[in-house]
VMD Tcl script that builds the backbone (N, CA, C; Angstrom):
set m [mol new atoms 408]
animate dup $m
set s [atomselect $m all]
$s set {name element resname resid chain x y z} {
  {N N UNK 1 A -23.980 146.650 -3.316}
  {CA C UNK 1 A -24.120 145.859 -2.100}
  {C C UNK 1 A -23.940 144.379 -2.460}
  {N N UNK 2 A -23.109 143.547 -1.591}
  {CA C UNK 2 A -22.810 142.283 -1.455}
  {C C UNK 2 A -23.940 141.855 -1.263}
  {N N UNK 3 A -24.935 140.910 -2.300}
  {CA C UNK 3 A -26.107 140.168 -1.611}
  {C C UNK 3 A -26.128 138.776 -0.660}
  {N N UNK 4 A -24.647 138.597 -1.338}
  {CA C UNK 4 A -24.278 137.006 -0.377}
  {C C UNK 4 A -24.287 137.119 0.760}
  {N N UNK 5 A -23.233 138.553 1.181}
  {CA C UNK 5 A -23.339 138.837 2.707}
  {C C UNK 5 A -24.284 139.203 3.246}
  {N N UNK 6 A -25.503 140.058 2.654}
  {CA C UNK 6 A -26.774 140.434 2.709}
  {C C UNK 6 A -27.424 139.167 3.473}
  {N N UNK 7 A -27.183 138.139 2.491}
  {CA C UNK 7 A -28.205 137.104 2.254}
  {C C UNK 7 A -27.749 136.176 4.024}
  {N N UNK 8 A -26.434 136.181 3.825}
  {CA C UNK 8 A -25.795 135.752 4.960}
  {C C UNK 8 A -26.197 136.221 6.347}
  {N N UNK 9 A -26.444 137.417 6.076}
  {CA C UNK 9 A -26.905 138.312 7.418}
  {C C UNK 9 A -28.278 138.218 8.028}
  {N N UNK 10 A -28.721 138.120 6.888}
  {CA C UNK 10 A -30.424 137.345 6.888}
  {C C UNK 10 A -30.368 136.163 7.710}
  {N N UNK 11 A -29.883 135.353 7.057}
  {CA C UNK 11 A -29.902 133.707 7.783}
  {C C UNK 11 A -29.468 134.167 9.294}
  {N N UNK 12 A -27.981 134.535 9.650}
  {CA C UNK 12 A -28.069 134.775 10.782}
  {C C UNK 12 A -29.085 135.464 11.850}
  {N N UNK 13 A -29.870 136.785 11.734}
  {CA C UNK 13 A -30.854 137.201 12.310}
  {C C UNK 13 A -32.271 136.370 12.563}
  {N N UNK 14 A -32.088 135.759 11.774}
  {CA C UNK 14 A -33.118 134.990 11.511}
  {C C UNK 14 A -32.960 133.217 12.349}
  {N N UNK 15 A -32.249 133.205 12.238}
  {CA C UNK 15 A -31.783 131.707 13.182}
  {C C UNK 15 A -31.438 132.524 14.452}
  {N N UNK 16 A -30.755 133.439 14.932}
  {CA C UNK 16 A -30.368 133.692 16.494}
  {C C UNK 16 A -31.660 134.140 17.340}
  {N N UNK 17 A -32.823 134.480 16.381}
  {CA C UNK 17 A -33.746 135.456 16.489}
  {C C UNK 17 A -34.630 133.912 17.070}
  {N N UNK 18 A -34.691 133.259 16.687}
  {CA C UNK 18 A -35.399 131.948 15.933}
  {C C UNK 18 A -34.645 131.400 17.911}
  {N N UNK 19 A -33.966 130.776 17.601}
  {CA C UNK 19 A -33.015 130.283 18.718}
  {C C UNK 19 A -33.222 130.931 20.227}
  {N N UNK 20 A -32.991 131.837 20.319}
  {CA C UNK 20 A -32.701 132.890 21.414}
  {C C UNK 20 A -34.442 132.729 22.166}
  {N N UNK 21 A -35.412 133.091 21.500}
  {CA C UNK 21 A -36.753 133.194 21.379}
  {C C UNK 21 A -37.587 131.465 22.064}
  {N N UNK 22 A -36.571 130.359 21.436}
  {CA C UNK 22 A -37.410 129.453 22.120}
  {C C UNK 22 A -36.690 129.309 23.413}
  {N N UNK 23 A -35.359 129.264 23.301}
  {CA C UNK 23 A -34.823 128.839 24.585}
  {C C UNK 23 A -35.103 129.332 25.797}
  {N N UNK 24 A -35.819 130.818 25.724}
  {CA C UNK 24 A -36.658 130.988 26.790}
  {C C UNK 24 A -37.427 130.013 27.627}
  {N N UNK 25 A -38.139 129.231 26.659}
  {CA C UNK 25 A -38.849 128.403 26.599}
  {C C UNK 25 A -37.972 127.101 27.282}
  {N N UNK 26 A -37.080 127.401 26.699}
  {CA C UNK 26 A -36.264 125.832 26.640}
  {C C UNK 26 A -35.556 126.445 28.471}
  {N N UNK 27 A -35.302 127.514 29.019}
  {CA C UNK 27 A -35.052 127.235 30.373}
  {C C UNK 27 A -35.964 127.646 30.846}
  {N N UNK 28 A -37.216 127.928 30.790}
  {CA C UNK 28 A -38.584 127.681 31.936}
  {C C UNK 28 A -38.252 126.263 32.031}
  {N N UNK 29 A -38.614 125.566 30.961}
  {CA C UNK 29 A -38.387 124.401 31.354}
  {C C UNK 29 A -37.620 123.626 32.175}
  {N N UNK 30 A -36.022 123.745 32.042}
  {CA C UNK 30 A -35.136 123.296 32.837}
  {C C UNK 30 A -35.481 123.885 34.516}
  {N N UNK 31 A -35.911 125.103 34.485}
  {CA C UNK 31 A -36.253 125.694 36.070}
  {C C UNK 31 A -37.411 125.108 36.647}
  {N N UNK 32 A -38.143 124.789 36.034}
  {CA C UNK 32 A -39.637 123.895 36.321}
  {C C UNK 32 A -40.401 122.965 36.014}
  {N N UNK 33 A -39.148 121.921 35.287}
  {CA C UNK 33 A -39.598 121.007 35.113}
  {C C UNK 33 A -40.524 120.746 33.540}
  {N N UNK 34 A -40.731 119.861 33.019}
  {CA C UNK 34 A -41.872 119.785 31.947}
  {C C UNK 34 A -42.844 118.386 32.411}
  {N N UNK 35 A -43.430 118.752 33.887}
  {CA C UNK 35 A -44.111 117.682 34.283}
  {C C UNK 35 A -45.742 117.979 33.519}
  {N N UNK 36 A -45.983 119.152 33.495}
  {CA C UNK 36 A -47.260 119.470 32.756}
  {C C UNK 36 A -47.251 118.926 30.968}
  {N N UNK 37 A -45.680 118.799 30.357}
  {CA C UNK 37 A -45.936 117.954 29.431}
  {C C UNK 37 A -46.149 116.585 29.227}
  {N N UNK 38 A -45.642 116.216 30.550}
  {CA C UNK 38 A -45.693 114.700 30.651}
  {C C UNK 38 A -46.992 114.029 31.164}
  {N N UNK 39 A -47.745 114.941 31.605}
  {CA C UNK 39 A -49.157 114.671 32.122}
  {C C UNK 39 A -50.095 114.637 31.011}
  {N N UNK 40 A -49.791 115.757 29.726}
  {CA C UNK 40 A -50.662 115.740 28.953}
  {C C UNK 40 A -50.565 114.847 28.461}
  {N N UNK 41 A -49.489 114.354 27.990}
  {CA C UNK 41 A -48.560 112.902 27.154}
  {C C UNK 41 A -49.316 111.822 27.727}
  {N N UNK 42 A -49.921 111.470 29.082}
  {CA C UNK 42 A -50.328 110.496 29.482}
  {C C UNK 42 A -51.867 110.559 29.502}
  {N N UNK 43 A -52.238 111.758 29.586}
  {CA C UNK 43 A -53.869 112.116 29.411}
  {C C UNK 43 A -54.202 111.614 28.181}
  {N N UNK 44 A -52.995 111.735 27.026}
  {CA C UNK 44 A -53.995 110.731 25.760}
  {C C UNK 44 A -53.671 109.329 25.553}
  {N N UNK 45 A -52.561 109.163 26.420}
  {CA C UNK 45 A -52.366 107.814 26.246}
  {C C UNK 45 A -50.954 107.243 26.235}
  {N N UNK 46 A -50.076 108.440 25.778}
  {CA C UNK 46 A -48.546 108.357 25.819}
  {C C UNK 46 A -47.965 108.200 26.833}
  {N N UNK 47 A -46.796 107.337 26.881}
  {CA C UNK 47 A -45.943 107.697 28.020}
  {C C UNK 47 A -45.426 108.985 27.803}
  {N N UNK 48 A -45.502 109.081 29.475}
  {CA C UNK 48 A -45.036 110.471 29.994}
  {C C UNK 48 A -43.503 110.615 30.062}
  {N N UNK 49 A -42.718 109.744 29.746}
  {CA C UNK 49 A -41.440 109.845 29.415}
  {C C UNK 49 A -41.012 110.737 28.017}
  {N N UNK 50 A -41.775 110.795 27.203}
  {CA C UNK 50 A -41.424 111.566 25.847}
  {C C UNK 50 A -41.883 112.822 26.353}
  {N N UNK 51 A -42.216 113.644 27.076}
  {CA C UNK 51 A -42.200 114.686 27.265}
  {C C UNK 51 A -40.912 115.513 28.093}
  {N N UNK 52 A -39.753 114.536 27.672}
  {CA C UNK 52 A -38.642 114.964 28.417}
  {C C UNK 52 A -37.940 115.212 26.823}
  {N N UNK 53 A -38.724 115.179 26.187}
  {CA C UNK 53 A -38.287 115.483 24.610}
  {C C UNK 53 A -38.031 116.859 24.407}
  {N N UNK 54 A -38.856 117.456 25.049}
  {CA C UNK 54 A -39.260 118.766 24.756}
  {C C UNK 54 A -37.495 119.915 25.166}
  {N N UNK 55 A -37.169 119.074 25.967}
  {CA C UNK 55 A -35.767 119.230 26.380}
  {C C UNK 55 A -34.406 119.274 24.650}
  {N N UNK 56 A -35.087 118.624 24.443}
  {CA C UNK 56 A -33.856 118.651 22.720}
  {C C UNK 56 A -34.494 119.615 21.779}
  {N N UNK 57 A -35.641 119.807 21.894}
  {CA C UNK 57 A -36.534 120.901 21.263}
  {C C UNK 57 A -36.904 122.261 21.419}
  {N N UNK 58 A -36.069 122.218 23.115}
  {CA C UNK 58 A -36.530 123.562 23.387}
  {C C UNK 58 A -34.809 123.824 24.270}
  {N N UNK 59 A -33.971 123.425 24.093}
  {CA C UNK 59 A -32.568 123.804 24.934}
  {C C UNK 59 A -31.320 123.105 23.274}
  {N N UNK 60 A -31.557 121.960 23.549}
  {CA C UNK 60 A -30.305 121.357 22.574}
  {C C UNK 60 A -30.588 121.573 21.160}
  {N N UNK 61 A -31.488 121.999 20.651}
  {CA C UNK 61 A -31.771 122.142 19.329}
  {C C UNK 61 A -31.405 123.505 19.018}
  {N N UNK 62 A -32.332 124.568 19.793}
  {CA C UNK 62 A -31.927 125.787 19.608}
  {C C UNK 62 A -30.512 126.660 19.728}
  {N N UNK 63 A -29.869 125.706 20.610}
  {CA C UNK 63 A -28.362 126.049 20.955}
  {C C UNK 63 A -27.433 125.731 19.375}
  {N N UNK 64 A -27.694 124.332 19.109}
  {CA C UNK 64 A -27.583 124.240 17.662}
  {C C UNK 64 A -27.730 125.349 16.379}
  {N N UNK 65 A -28.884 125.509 16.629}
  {CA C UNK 65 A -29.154 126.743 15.060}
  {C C UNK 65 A -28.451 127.944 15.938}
  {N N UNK 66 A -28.617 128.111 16.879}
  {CA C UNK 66 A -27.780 129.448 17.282}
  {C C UNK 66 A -26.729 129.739 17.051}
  {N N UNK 67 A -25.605 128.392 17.192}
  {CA C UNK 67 A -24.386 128.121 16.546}
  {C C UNK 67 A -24.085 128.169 15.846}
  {N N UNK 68 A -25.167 127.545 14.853}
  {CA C UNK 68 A -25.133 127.362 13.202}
  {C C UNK 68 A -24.119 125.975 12.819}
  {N N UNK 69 A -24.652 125.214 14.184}
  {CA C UNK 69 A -23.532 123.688 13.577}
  {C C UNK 69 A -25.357 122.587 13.758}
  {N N UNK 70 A -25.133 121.873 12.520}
  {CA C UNK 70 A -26.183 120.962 12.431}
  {C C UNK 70 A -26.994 121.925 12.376}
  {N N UNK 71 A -27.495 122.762 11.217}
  {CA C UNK 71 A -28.467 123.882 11.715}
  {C C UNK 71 A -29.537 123.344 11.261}
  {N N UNK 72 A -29.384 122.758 10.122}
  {CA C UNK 72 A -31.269 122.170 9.032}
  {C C UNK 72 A -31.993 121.097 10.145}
  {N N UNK 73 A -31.208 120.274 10.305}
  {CA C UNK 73 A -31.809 119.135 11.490}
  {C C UNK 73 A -32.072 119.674 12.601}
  {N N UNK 74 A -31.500 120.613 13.121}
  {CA C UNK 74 A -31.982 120.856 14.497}
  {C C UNK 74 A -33.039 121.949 13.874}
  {N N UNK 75 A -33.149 122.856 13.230}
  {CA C UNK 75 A -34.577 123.561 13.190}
  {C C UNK 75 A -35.279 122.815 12.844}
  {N N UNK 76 A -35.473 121.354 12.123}
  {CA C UNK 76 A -36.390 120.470 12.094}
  {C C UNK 76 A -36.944 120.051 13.319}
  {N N UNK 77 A -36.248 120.070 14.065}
  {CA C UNK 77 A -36.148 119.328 15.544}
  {C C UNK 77 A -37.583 120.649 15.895}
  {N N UNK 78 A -36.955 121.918 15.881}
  {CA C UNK 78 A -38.087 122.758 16.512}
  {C C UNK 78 A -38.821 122.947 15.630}
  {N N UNK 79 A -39.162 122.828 14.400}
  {CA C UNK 79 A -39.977 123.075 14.007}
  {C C UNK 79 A -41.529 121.774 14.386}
  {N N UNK 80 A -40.627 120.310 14.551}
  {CA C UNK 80 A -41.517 119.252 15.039}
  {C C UNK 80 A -41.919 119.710 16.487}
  {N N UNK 81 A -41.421 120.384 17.202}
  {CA C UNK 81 A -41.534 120.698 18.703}
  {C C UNK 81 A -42.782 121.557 18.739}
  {N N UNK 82 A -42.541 121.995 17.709}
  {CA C UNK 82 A -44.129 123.134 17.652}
  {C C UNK 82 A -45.076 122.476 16.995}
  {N N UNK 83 A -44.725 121.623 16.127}
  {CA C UNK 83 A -46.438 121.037 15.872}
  {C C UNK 83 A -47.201 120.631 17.078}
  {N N UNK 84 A -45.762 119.865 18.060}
  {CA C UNK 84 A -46.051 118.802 18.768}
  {C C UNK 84 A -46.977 120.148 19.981}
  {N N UNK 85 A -46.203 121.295 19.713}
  {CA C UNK 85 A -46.698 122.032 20.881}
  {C C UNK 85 A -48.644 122.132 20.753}
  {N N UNK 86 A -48.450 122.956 19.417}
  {CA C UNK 86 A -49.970 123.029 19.086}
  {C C UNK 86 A -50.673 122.226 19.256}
  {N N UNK 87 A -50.521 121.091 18.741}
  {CA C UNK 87 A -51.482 119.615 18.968}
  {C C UNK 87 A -51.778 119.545 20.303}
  {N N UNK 88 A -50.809 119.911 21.343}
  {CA C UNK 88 A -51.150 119.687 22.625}
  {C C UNK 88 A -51.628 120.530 23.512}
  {N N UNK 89 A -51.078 121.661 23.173}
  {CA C UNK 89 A -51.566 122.852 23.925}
  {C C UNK 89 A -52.903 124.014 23.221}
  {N N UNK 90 A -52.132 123.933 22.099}
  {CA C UNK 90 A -52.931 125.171 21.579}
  {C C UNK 90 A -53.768 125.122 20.395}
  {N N UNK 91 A -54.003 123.622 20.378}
  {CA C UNK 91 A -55.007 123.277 19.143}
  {C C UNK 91 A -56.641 123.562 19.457}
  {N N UNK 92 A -56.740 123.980 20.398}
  {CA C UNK 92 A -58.313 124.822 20.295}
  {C C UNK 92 A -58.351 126.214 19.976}
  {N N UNK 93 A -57.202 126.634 19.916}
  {CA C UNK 93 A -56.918 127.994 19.271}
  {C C UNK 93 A -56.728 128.214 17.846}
  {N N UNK 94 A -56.655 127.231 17.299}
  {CA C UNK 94 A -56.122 126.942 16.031}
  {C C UNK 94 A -57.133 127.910 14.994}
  {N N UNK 95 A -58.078 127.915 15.078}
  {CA C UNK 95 A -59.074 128.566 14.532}
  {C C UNK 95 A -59.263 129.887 15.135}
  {N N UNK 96 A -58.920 130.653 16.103}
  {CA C UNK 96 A -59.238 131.556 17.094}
  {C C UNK 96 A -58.369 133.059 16.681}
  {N N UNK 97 A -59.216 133.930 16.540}
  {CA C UNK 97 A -58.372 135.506 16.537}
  {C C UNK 97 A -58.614 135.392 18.013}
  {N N UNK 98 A -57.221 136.345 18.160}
  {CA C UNK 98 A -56.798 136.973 19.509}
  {C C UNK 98 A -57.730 138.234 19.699}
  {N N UNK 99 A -58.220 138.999 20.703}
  {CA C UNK 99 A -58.316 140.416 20.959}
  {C C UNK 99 A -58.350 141.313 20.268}
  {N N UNK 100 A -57.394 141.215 19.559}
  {CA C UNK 100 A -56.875 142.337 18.783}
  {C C UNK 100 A -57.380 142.120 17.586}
  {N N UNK 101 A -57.768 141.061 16.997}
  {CA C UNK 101 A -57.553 140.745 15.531}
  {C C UNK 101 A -56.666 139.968 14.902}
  {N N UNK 102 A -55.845 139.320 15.479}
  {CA C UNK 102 A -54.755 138.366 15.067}
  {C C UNK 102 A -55.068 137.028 15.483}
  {N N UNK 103 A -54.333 136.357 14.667}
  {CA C UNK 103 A -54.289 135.171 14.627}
  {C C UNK 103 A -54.093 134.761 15.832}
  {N N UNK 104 A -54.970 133.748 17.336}
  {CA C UNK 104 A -54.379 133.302 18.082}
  {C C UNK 104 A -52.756 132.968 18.529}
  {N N UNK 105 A -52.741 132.067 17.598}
  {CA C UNK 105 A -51.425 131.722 17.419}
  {C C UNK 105 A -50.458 131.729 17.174}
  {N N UNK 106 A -50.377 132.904 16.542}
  {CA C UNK 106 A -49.630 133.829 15.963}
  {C C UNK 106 A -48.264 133.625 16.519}
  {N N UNK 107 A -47.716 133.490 17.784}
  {CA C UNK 107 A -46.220 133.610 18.116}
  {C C UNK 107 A -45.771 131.588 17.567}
  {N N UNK 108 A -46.782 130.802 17.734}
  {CA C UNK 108 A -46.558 129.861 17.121}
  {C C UNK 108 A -46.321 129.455 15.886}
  {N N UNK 109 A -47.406 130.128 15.043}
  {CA C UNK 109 A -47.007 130.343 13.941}
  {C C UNK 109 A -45.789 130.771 13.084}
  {N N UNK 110 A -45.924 131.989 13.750}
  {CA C UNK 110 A -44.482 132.511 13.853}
  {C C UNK 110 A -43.130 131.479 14.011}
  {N N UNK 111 A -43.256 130.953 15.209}
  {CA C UNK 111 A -41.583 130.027 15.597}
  {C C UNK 111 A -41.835 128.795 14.383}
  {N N UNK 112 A -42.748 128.382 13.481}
  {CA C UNK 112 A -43.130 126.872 13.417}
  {C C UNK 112 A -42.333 127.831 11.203}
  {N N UNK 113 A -42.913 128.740 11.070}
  {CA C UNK 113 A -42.146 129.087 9.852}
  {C C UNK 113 A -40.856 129.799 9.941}
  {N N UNK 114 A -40.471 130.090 11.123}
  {CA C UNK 114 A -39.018 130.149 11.210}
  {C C UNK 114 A -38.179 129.538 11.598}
  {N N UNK 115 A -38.511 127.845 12.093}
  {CA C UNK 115 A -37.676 127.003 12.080}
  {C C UNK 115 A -38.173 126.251 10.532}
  {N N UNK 116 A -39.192 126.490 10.068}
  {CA C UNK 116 A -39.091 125.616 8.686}
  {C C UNK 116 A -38.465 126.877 7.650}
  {N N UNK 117 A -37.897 128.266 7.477}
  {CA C UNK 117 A -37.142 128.680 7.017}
  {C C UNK 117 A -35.874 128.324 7.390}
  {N N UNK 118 A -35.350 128.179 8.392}
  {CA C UNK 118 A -34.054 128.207 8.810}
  {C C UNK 118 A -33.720 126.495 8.067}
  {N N UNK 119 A -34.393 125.694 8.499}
  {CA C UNK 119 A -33.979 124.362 7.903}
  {C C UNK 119 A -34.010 124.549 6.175}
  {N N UNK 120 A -34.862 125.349 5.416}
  {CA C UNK 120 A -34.287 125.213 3.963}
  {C C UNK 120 A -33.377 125.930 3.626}
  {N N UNK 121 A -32.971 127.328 4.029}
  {CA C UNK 121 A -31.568 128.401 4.081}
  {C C UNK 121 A -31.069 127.648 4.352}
  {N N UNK 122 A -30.611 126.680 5.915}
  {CA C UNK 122 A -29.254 126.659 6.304}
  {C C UNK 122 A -28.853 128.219 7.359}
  {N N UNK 123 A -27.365 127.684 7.507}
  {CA C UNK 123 A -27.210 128.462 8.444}
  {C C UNK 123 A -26.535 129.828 7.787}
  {N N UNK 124 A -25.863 129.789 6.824}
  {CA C UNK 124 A -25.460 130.319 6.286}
  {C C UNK 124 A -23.697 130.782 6.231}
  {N N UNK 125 A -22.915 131.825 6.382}
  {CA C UNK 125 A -21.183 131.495 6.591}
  {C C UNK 125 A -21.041 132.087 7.905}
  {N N UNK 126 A -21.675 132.681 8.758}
  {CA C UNK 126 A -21.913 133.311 10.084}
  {C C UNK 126 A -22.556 132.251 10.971}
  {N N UNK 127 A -21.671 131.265 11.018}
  {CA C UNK 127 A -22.137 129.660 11.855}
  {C C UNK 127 A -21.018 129.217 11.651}
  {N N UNK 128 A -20.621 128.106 12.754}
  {CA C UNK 128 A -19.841 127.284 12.740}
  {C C UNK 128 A -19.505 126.295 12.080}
  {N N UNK 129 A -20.856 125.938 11.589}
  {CA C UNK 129 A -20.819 124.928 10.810}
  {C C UNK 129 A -20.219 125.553 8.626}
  {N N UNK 130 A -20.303 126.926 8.671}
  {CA C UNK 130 A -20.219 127.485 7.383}
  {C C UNK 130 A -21.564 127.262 6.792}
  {N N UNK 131 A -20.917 127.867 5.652}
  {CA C UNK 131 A -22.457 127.490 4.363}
  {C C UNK 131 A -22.205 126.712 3.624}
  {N N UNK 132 A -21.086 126.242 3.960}
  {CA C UNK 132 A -21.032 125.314 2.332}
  {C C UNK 132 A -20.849 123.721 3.625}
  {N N UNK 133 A -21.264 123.735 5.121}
  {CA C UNK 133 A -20.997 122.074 6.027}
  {C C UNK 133 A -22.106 121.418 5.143}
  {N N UNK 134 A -22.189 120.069 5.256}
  {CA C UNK 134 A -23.209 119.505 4.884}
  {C C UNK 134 A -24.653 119.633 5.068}
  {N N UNK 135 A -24.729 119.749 6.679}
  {CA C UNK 135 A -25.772 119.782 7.803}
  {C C UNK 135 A -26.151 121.049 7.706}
  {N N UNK 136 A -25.653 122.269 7.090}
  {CA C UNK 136 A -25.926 123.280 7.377}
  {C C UNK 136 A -26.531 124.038 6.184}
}
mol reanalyze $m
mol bondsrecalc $m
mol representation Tube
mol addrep $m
């Protein structure tokens, strides 16, 4: 067995998986607005204008690694999108098992080490950008 292509196949599942998964996220948003981020943004003190951020973090970033053009920077992009998420939303959970026995946070967790995998892989040769682009 080819491990390159192996390895290649990995990165891809793993970034579309990664991608596909927030942009959910990323068109709730576009359908409804991210005024509830911009409220929280101002509840501590921020302008409520940077919560139109969440827009490059949750639509233009992920479209990126999905592509596999600019893939390391833009999973940086989501991987900052999820700190930013936790800190704001789900940092009283931070400590918290779910129901079941799991980690609250678990689907966060989850997206926050698979955009910080995808940014040290790269995208791999199943992207636009190749494996050997700079960015990628």
């Amino acid at each position: 067995m080819n491990t390159a292509h192996t390895d290649d196949a990995g990165k891809l599942v793993i970034r579309a998986t990664l991608a596909i998964l927030i942009l959910f996220h990323g068109f709730a948003k576009l359908s409804h607005g991210a005024g509830f981020i911009n409220g929280m943004l101002e509840g501590i003190g921020l302008p409520a204008v940077l919560g139109n951020l969440v827009y490059v973090g949750e639509v233009v970033a992920p479209l990126l690694v999905l592509a596999g053009f600019w893939t390391r920077p833009a999973a940086l992009v989501i991987a900052v999108n999820m700190v930013v998420a936790i800190l704001l939303v789900h940092l009283k959970d931070l400590t918290q098992l779910s129901g079941t026995g799991g980690w609250a946070l678990e689907l966060q967790g989850l997206f926050l080490a698979a955009a910080v995998s995808v940014a040290l892989l790269g995208a791999g040769k199943f992207s636009l950008g190749g494996a050997k682009g700079k960015w990628n």
